[in-house]
Residue frames as a rotation matrix with the C-alpha (Angstrom) as fourth column:
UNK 1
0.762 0.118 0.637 9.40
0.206 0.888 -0.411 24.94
-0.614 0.444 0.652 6.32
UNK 2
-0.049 -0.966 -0.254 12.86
-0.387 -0.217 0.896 24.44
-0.921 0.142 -0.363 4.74
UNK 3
-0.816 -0.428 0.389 13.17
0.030 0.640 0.768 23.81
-0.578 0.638 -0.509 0.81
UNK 4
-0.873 0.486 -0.036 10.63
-0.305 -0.487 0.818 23.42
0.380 0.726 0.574 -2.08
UNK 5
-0.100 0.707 0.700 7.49
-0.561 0.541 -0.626 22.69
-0.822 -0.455 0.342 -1.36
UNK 6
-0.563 -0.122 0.817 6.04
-0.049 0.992 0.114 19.48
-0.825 0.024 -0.565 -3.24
UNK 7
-0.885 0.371 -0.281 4.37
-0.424 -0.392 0.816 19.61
0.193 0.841 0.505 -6.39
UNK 8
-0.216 0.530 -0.820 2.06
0.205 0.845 0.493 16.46
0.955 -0.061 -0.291 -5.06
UNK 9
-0.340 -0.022 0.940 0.39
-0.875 -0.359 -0.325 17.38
0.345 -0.933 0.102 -1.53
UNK 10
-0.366 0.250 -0.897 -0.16
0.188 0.963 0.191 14.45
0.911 -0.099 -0.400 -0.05
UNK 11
0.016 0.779 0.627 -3.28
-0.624 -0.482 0.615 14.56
0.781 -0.401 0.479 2.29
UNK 12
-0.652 0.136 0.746 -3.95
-0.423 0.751 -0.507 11.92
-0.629 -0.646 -0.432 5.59
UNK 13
-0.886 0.195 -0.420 -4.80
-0.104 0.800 0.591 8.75
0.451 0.568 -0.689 4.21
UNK 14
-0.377 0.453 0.808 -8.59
-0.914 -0.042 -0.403 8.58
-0.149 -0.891 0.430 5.08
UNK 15
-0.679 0.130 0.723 -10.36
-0.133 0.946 -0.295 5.13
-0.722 -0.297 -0.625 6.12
UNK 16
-0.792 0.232 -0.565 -12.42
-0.521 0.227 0.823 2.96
0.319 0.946 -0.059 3.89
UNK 17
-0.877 0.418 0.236 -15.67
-0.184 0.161 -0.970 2.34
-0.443 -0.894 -0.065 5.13
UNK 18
-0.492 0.591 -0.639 -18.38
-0.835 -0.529 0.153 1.80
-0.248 0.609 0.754 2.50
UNK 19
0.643 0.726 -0.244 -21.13
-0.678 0.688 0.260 -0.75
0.356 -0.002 0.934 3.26
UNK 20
-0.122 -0.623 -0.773 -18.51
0.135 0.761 -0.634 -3.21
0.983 -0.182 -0.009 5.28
UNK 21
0.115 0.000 -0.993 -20.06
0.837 0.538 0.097 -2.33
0.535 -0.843 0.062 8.87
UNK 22
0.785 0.544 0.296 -20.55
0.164 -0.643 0.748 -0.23
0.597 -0.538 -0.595 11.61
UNK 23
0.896 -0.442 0.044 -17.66
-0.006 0.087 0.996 -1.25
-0.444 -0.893 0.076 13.79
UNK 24
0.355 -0.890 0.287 -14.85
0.739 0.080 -0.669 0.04
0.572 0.450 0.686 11.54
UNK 25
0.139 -0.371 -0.918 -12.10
0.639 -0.675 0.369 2.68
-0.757 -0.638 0.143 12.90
UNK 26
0.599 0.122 0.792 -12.55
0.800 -0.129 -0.586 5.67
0.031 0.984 -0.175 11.31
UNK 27
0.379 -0.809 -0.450 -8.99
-0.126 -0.527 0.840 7.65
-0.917 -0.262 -0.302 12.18
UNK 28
0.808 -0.442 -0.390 -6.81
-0.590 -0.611 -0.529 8.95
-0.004 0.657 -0.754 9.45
UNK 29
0.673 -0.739 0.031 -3.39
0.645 0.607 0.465 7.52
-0.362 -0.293 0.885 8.69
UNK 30
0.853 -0.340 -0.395 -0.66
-0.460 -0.848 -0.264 9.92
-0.245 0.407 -0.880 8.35
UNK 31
0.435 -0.856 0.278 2.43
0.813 0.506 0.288 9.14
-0.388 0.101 0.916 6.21
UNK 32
-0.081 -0.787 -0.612 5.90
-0.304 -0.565 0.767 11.12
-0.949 0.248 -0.193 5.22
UNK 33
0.874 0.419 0.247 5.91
0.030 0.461 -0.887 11.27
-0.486 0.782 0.391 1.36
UNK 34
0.103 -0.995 -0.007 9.53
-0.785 -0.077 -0.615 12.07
0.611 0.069 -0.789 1.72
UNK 35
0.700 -0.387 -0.600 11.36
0.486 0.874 0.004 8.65
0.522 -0.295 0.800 2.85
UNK 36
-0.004 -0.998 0.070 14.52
0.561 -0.060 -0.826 10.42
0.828 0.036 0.560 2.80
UNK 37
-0.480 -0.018 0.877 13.32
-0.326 -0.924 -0.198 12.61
0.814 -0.381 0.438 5.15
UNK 38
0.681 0.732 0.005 11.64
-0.513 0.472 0.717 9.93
0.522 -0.491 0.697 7.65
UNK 39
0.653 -0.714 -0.251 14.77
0.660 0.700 -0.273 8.03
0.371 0.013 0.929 7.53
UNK 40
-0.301 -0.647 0.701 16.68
-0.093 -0.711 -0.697 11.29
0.949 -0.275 0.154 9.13
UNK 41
0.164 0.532 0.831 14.09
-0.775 -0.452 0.442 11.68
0.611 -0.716 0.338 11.72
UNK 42
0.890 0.456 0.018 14.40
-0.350 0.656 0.669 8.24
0.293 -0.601 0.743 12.81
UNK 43
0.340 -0.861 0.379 18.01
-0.600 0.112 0.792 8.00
-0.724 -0.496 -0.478 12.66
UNK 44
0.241 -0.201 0.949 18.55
0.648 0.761 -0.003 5.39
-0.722 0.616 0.314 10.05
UNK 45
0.147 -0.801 -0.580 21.71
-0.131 -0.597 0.792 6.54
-0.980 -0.040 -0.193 8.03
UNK 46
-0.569 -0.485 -0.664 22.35
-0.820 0.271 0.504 3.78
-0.065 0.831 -0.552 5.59
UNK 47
-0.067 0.510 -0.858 20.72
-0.907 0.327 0.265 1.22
0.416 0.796 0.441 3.59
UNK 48
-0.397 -0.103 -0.912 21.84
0.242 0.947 -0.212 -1.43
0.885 -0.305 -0.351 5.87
UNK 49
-0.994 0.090 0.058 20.55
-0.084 -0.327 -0.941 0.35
-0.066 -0.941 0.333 8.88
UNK 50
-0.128 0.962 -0.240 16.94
-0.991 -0.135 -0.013 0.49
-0.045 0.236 0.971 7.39
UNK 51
0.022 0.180 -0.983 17.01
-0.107 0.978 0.177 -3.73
0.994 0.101 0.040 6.93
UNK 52
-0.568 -0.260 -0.781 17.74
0.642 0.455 -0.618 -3.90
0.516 -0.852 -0.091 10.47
UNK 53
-0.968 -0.222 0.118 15.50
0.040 -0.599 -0.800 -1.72
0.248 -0.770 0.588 11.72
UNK 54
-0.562 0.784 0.264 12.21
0.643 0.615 -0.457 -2.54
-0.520 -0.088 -0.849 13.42
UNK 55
-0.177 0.858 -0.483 10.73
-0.049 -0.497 -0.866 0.72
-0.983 -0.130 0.130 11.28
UNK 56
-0.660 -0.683 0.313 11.83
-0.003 0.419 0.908 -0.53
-0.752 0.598 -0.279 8.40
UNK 57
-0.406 0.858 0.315 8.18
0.879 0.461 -0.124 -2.09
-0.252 0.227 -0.941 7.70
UNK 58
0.581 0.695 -0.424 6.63
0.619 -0.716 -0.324 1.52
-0.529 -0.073 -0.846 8.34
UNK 59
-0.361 -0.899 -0.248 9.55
-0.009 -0.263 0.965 3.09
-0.933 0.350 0.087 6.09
UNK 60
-0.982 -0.146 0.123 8.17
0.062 0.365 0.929 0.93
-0.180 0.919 -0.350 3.39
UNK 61
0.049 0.992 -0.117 4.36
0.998 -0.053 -0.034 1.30
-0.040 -0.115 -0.993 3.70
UNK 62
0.232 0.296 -0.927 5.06
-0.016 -0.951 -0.308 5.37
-0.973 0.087 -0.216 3.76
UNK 63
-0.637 -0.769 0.057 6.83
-0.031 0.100 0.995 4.40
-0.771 0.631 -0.087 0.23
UNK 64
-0.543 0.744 0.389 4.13
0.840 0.489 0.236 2.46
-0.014 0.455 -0.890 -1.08
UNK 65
0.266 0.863 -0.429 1.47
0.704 -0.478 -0.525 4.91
-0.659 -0.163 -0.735 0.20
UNK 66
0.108 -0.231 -0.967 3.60
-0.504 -0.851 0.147 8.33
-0.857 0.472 -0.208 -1.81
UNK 67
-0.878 -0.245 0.412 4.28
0.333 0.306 0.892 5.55
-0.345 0.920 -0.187 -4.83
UNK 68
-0.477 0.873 0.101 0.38
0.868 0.486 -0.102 5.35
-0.138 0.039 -0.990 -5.06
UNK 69
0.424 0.627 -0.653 -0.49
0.567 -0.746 -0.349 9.16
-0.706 -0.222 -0.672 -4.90
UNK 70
-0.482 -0.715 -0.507 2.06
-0.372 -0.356 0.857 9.85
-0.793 0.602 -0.094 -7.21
UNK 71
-0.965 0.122 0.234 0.82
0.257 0.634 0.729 7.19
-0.059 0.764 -0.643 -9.84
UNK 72
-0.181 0.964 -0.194 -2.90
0.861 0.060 -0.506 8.56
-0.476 -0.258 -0.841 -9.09
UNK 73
0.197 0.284 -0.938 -2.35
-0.256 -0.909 -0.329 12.06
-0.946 0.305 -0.107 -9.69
UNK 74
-0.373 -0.570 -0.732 0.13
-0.561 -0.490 0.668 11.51
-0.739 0.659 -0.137 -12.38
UNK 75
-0.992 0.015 0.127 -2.20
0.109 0.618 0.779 9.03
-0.067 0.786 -0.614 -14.73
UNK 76
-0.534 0.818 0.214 -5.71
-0.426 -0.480 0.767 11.20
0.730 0.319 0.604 -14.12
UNK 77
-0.321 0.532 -0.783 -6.99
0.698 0.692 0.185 8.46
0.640 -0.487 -0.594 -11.31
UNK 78
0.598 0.374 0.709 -6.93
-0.350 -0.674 0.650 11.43
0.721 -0.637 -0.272 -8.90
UNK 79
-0.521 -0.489 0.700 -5.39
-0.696 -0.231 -0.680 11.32
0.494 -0.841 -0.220 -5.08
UNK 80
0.479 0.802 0.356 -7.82
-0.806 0.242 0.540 8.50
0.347 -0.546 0.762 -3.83
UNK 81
-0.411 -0.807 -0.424 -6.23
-0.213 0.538 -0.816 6.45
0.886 -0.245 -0.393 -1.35
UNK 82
0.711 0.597 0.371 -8.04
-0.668 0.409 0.622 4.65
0.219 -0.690 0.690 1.44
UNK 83
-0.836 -0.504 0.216 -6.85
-0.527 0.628 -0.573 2.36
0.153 -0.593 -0.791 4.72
UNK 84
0.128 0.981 -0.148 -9.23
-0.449 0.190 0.873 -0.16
0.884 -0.045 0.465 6.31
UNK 85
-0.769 -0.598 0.226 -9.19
-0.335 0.076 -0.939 -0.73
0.544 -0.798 -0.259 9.89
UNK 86
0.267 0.941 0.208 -12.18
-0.163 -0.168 0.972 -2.30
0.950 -0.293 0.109 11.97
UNK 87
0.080 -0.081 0.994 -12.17
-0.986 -0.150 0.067 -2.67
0.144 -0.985 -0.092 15.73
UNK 88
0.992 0.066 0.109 -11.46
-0.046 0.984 -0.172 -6.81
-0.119 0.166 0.979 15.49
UNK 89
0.309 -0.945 0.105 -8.13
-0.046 0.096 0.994 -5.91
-0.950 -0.312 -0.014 14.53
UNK 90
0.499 -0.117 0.859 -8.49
0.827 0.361 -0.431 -6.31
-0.260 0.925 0.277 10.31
UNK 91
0.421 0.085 -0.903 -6.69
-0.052 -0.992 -0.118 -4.24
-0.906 0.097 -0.413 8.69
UNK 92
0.413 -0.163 0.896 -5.51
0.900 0.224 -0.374 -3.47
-0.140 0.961 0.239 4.85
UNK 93
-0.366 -0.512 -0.777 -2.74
0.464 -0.824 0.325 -0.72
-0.807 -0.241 0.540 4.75
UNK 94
-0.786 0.081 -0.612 -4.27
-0.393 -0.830 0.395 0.63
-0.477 0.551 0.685 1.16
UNK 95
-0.039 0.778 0.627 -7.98
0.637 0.502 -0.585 0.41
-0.770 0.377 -0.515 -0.55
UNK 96
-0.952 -0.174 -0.251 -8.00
-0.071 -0.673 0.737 2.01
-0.297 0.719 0.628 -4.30
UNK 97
0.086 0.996 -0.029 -11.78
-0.097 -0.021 -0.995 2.63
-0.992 0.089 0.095 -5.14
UNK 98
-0.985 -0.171 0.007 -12.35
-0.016 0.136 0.991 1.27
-0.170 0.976 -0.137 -8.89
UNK 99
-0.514 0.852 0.099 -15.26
-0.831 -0.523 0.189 2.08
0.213 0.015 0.977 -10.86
UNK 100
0.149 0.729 -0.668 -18.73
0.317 0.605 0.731 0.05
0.937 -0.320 -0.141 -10.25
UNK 101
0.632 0.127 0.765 -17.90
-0.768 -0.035 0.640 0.38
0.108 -0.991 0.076 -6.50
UNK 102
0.770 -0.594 -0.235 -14.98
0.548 0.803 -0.236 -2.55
0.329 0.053 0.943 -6.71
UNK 103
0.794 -0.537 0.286 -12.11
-0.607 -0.667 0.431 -2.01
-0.041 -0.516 -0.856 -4.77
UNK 104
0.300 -0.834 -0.463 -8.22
0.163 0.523 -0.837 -2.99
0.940 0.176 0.292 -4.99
UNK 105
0.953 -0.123 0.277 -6.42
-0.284 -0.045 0.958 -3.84
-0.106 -0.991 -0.078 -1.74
UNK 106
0.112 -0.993 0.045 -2.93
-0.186 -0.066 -0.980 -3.18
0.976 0.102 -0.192 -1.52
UNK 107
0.944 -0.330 -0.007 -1.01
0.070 0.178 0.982 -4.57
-0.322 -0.927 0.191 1.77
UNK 108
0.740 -0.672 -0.013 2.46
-0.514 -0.554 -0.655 -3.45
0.433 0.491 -0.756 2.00
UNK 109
0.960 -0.047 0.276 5.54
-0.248 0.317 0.915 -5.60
-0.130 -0.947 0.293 3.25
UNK 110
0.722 -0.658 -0.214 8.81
-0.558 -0.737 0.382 -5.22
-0.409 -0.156 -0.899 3.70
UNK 111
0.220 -0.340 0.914 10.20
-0.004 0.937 0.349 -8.66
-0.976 -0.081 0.205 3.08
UNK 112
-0.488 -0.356 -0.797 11.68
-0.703 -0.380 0.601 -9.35
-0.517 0.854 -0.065 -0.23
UNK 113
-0.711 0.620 -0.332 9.11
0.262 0.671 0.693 -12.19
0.653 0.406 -0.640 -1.18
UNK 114
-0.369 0.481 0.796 5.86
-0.916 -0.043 -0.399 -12.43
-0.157 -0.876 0.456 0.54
UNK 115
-0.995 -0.100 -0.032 3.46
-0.099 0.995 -0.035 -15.29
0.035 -0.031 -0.999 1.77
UNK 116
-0.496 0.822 0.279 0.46
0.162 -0.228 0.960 -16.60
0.853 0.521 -0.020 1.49
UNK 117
0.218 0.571 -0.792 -0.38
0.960 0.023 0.281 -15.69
0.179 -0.821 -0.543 5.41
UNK 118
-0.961 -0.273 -0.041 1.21
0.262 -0.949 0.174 -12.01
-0.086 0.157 0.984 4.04
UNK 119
-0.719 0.695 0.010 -2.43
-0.255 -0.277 0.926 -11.95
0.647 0.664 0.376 2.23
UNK 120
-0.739 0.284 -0.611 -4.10
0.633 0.604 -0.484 -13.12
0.232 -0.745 -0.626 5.15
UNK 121
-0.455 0.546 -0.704 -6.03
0.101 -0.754 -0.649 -9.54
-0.885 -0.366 0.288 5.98
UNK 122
-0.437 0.580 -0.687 -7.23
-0.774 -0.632 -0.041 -9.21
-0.458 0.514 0.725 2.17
UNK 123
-0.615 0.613 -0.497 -8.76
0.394 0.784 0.480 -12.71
0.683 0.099 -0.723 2.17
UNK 124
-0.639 0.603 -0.478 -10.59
0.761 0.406 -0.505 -11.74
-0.110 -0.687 -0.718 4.73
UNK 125
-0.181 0.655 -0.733 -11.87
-0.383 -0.734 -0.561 -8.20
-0.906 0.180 0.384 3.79
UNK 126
-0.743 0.190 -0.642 -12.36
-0.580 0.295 0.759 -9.72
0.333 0.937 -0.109 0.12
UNK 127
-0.743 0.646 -0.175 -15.11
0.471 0.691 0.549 -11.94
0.475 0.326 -0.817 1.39
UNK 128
-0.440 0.080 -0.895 -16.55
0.665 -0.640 -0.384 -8.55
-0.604 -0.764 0.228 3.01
UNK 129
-0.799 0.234 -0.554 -17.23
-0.535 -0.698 0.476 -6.91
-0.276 0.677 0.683 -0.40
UNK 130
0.293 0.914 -0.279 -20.61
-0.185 -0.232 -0.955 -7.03
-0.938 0.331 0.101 -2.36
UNK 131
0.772 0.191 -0.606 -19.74
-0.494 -0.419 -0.762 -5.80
-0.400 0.888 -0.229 -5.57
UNK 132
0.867 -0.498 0.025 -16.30
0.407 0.677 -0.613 -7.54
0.288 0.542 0.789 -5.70
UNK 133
0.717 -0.697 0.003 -12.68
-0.696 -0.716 -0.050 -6.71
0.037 0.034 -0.999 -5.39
UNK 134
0.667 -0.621 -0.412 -8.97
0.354 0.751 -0.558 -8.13
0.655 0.226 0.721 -5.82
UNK 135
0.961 -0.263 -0.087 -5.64
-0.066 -0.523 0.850 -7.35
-0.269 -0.811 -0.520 -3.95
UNK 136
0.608 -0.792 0.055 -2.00
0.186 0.075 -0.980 -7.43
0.772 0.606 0.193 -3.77
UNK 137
0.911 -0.212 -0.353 0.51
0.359 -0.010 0.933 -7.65
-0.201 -0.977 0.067 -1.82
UNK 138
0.726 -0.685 0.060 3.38
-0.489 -0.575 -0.656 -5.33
0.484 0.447 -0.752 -2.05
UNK 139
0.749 -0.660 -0.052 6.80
0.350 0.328 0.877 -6.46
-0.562 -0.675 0.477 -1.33
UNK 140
0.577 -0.484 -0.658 10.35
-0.667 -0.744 -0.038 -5.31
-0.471 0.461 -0.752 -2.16
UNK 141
0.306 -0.297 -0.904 12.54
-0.841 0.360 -0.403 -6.52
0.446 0.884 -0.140 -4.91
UNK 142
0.934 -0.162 0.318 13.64
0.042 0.935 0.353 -10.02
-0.355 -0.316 0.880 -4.64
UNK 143
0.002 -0.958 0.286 17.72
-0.076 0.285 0.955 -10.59
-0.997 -0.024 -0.073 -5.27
UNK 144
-0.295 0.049 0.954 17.04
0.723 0.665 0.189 -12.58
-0.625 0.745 -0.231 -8.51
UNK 145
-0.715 0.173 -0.677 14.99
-0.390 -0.903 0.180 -9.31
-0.580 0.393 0.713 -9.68
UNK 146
-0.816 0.468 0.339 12.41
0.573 0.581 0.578 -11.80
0.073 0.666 -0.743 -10.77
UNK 147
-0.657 0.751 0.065 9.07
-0.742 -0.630 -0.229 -9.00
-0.131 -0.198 0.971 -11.22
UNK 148
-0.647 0.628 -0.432 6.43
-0.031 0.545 0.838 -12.17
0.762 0.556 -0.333 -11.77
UNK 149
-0.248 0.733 0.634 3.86
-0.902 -0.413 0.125 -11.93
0.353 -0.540 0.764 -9.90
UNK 150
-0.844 -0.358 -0.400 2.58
-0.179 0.890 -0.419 -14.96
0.506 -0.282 -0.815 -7.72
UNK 151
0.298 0.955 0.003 -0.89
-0.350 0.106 0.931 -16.00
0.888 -0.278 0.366 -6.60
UNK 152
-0.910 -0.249 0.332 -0.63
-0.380 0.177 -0.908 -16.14
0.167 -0.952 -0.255 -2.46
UNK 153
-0.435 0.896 0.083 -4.86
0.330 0.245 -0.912 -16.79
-0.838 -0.369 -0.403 -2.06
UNK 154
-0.014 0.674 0.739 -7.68
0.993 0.096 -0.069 -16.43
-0.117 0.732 -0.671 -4.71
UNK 155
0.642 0.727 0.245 -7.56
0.738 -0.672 0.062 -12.86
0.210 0.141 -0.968 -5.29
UNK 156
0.991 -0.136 -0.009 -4.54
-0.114 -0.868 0.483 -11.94
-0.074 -0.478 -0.875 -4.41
UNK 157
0.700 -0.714 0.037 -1.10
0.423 0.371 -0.827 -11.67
0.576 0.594 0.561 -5.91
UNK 158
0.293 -0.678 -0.674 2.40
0.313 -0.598 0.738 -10.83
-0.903 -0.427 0.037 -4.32
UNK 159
0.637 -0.299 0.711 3.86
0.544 -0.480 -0.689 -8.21
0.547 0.825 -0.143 -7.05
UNK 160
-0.313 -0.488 -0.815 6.70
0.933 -0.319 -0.167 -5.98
-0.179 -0.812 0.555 -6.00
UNK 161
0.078 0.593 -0.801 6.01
0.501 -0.718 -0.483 -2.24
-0.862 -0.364 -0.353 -6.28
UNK 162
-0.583 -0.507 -0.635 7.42
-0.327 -0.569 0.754 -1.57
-0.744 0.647 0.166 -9.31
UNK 163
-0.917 0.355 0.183 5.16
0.352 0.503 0.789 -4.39
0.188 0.788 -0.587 -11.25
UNK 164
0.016 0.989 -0.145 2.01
0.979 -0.045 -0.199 -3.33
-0.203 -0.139 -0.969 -9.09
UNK 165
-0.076 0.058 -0.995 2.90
0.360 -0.929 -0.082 0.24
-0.930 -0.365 0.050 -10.59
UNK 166
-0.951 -0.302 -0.064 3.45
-0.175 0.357 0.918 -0.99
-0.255 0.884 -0.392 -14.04
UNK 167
-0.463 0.883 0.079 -0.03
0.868 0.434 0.243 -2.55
0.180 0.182 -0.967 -13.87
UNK 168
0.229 0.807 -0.544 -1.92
0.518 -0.574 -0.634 0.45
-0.824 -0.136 -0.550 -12.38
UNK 169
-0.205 -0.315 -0.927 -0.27
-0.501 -0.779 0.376 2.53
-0.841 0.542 0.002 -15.34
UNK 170
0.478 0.818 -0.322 -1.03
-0.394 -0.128 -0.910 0.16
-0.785 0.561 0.261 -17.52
UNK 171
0.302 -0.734 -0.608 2.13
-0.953 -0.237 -0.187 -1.05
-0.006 0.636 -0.771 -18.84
UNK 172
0.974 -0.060 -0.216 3.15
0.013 0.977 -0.214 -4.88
0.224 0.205 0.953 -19.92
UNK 173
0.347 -0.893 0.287 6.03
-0.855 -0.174 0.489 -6.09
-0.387 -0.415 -0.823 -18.93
């Protein structure tokens, strides 16, 4: 292994499975918490090469996923980081356990706005919870740099990653 090593170890993402069913997949997700270092491996040079490229999506979801373990460790929340996957095909690229047993669902997409059929997977695990839970959809900056959040389905806002880090930290904008 070349270089420092990370202060932040970033484990496989494991699955989220708690009271929501028998018929979930319960496989790890592994992500690169170095971008810069994904983006070598795959070839993708420059900034315009990464918009055009079909890994683009998975590029940005390994982003999200190291924003999130970062912001966890570094504000006392801990490393918890959960996927949800069932055998149907649902899936929700990030579940943050909050206290009571309420969970936040993060979906991650590349696009520089999202829609409300972006939120499509955490409407549907949101009417799956018990106890309750909300979501978000990550996307990257918009052009305009407008950071407002936007209501895609009851329960679920598009926010880009910077505001939906702002919020987990606690900070007003």
């Amino acid at each position: 292994m070349c270089g420092p090593r990370s202060s932040v170890r970033f484990p496989p993402v494991p699955p989220w499975y708690e009271n929501l069913g028998k018929w979930l997949v319960k496989s790890p997700k592994i992500y690169f918490a170095d971008t810069g270092l994904l983006c070598h491996l795959l070839g993708i040079e420059s900034r315009a090469e990464l918009e055009r490229s079909p890994l683009g999506g998975g590029v940005f979801e390994a982003a999200v996923a190291s924003e999130l373990v970062k912001s966890g460790v570094h504000s006392g929340r801990g490393r918890s980081l959960h996927h949800f996957r069932d055998q149907q095909g649902l899936e929700v690229d990030f579940v943050l356990p909050r206290a009571g047993g309420k969970a936040f669902l993060v979906e991650a997409k590349s696009a520089r706005t999202a829609t409300p059929a972006d939120a499509r997977s955490i409407k549907a695990l949101l009417e799956r919870f018990e106890r309750g839970a909300d979501g978000v959809v990550v996307h990257r900056s918009a052009r305009d740099a407008s950071a407002a959040a936007s209501v895609l389905a009851p329960g679920v806002r598009a926010v880009t990653l910077q505001r939906l880090l702002d919020d987990l930290a606690g900070r007003k904008r």
